[in-house]
Backbone bond lengths (Angstrom), bond angles and torsions (degrees), N, CA, C in turn:
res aa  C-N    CA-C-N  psi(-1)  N-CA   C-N-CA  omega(-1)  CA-C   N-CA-C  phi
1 X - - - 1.454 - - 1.519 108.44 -
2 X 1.613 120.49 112.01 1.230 113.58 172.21 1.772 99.57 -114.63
3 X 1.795 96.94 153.82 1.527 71.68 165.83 1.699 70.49 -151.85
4 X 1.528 122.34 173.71 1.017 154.00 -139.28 1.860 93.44 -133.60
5 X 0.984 148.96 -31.63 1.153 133.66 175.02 2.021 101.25 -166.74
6 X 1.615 106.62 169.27 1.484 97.34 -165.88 1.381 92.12 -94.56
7 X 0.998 120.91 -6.74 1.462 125.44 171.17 1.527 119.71 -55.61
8 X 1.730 117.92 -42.61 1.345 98.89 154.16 1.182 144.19 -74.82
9 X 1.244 121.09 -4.89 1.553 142.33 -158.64 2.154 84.29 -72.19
10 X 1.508 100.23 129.30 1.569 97.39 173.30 1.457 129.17 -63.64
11 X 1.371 97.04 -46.04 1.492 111.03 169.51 1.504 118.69 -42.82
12 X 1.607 128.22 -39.82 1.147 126.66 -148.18 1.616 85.67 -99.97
13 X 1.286 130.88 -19.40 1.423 136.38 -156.17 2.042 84.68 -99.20
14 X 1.343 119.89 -27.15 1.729 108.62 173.54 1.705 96.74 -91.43
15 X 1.075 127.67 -33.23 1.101 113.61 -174.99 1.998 127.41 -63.90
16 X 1.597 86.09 -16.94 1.401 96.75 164.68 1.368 108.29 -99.49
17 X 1.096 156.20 -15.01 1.434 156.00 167.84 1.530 100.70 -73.19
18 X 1.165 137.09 -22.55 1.386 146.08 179.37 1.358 92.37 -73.02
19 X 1.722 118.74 -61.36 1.641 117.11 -166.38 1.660 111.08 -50.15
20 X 1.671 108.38 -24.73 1.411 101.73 -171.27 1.511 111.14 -95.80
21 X 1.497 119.14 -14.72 1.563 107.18 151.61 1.163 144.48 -48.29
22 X 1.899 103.36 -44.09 1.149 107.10 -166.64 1.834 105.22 -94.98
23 X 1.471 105.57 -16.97 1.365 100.61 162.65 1.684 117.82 -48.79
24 X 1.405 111.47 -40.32 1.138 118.05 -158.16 1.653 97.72 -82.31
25 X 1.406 119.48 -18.63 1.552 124.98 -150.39 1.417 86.75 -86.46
26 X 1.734 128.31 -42.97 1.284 143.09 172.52 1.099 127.16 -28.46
27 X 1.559 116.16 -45.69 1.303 121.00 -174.08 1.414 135.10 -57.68
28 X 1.505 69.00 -25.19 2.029 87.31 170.83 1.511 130.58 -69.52
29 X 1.290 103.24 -20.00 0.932 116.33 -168.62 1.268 109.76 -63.94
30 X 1.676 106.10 174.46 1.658 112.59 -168.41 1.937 92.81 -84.96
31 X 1.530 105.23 144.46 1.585 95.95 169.82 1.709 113.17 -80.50
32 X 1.087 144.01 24.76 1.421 156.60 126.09 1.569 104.41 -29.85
33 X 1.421 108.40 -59.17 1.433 110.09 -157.36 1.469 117.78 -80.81
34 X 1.366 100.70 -13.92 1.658 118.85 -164.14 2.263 93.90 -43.52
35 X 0.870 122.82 -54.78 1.545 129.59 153.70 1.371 127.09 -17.17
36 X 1.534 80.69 -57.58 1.840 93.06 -152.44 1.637 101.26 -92.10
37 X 1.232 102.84 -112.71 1.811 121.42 -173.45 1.358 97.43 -50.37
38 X 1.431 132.44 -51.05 1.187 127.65 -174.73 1.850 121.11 -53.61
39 X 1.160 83.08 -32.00 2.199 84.44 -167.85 1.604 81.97 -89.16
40 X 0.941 138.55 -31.02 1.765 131.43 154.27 1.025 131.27 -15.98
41 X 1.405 102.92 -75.58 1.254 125.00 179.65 1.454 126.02 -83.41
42 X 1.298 100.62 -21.00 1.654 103.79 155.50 1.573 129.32 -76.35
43 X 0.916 114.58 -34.80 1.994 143.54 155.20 1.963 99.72 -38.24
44 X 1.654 97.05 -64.13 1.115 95.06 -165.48 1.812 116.71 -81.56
45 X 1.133 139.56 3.71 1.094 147.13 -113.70 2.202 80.07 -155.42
46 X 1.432 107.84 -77.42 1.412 102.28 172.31 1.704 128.57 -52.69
47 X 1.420 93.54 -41.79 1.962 104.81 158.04 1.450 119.85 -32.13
48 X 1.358 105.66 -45.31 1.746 115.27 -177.82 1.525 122.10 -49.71
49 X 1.354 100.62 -45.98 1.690 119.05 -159.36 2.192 83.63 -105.45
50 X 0.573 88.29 -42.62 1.711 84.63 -177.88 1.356 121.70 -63.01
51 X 1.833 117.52 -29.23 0.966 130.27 164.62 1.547 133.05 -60.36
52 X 1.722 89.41 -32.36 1.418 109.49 159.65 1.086 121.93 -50.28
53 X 1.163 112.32 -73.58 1.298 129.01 -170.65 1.794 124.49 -60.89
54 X 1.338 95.72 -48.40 1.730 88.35 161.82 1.571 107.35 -49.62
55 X 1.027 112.43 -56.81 2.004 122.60 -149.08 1.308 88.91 -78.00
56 X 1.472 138.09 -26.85 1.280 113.52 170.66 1.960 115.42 -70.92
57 X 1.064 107.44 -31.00 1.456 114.78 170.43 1.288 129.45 -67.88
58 X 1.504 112.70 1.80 1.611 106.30 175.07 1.305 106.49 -119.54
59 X 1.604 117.39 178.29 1.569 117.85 -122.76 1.463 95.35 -85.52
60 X 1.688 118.59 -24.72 1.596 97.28 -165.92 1.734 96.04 -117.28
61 X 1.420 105.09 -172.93 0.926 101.67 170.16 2.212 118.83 -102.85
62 X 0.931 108.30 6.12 1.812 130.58 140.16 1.342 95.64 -26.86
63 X 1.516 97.17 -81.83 1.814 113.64 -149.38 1.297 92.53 -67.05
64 X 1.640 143.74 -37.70 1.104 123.36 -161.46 1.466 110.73 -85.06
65 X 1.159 110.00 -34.64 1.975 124.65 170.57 1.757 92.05 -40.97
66 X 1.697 122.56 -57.71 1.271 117.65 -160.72 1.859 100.79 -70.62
67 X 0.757 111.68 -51.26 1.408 126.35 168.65 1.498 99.36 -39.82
68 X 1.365 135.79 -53.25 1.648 112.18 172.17 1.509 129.51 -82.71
69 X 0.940 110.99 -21.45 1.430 141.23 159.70 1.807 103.81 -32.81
70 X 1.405 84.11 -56.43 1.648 100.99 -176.07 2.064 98.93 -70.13
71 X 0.991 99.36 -71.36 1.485 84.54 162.34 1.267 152.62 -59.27
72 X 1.388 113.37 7.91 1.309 134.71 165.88 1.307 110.10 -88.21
73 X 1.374 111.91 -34.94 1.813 130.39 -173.75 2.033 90.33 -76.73
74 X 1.039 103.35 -54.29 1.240 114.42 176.35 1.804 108.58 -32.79
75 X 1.432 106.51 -80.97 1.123 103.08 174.78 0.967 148.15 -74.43
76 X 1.564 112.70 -1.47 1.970 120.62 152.23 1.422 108.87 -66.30
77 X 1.366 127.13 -28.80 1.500 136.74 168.93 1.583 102.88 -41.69
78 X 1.809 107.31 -70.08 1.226 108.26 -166.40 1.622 124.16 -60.13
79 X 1.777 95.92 -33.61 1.527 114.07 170.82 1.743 118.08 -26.13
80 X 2.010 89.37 -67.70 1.215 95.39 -171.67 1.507 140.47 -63.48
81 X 2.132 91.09 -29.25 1.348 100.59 160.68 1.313 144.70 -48.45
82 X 1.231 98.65 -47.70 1.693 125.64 164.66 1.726 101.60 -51.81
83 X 1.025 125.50 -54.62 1.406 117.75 178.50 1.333 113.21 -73.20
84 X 1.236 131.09 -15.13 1.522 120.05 174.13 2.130 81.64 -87.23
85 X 0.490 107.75 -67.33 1.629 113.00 -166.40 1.693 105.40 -21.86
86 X 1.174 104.47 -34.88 1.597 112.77 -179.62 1.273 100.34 -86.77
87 X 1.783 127.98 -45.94 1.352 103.83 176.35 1.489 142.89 -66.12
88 X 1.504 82.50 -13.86 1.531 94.01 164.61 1.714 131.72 -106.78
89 X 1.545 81.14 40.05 1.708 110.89 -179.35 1.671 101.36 47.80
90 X 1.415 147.95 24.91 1.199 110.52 -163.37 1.674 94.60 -93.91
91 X 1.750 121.00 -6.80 1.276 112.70 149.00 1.213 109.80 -143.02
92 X 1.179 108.87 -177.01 1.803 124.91 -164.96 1.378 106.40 -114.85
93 X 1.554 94.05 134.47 1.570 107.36 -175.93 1.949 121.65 -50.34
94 X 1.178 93.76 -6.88 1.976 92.88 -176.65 1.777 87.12 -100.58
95 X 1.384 132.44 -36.14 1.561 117.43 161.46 1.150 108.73 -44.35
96 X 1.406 140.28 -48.79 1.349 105.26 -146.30 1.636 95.06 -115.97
97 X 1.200 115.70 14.57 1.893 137.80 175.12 1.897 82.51 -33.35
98 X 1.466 100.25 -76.25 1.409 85.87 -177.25 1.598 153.75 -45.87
99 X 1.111 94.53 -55.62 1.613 111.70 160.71 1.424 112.42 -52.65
100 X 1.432 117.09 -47.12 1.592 97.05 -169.88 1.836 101.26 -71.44
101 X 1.349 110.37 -32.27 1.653 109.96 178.95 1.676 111.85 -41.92
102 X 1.593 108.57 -32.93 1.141 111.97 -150.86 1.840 90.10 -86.56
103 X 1.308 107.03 -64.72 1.523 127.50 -176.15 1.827 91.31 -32.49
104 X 1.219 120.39 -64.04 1.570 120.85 -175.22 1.607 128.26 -58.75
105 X 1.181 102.42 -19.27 1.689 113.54 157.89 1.623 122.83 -83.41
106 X 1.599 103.31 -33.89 1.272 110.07 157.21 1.601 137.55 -52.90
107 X 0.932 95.27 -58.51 1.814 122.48 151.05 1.314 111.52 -26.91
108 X 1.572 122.81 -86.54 0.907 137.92 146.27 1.706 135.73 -5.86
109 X 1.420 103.36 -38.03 1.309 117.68 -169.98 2.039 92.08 -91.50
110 X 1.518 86.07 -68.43 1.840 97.29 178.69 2.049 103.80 -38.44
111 X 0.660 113.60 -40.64 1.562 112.01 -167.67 2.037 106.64 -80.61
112 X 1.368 115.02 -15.43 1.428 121.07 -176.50 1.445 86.73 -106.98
113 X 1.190 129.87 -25.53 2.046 120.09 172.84 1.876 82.06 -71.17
114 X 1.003 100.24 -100.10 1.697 108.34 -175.91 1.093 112.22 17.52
115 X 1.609 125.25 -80.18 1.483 130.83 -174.72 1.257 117.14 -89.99
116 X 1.224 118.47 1.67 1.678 121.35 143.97 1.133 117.70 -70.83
117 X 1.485 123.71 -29.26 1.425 108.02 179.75 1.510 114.92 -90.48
118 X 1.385 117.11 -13.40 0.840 141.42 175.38 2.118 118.09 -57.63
119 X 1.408 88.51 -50.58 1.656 102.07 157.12 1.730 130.52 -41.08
120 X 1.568 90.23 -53.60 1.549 90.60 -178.65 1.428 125.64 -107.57
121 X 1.751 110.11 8.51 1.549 93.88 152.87 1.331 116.23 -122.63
């Protein structure tokens, strides 16, 4: 696997299209939270695509496996938030229909890099 920048990598290109859902999913939110769940879930949500991107930039592919790893951890973080976020009604499960669709292909993707990289060292 060579790639020339993390910018082509697909995953890292949904993992930023994810940041602009849930930015958008945010707004709704109560301004109470702007603190709380919200700086959370924004933390955890930019971690994803950032995780990429460092770990694609260092020298082996070790560091970059740990580097998604971290973004896999990342996005069970955001998972769960999002599900407390609904239990505490501040949104509704057909709002965030999308985002979680998206977050779960992401997932998905990070975990088939993972044990691919996992193959060749």
């Amino acid at each position: 696997m060579s790639i020339n920048s993390y910018k082509e990598l697909i995953v890292w290109q949904k993992a930023v299209e994810l940041v602009e859902l849930v930015y958008l999913l945010l707004q709704d939110f109560p301004k109470e939270e702007m603190y709380g769940l919200t700086s959370q879930i924004k933390r955890a949500t930019v971690s994803i695509a950032s995780n990429i991107a460092e770990g694609s930039n260092r020298g082996t592919r070790k560091d970059f496996r740990n580097f998604l790893f971290n973004a896999f951890g990342s996005g069970a973080e955001l998972e769960t938030q999002l599900l407390i976020a609904q239990k505490l009604n501040f949104v509704s499960p057909d709002s965030c229909k999308k985002t979680n669709e998206l977050l779960e292909e992401i997932m998905k993707m990070l975990n088939k890099l993972i044990s691919e990289l996992a193959e060749r060292t």
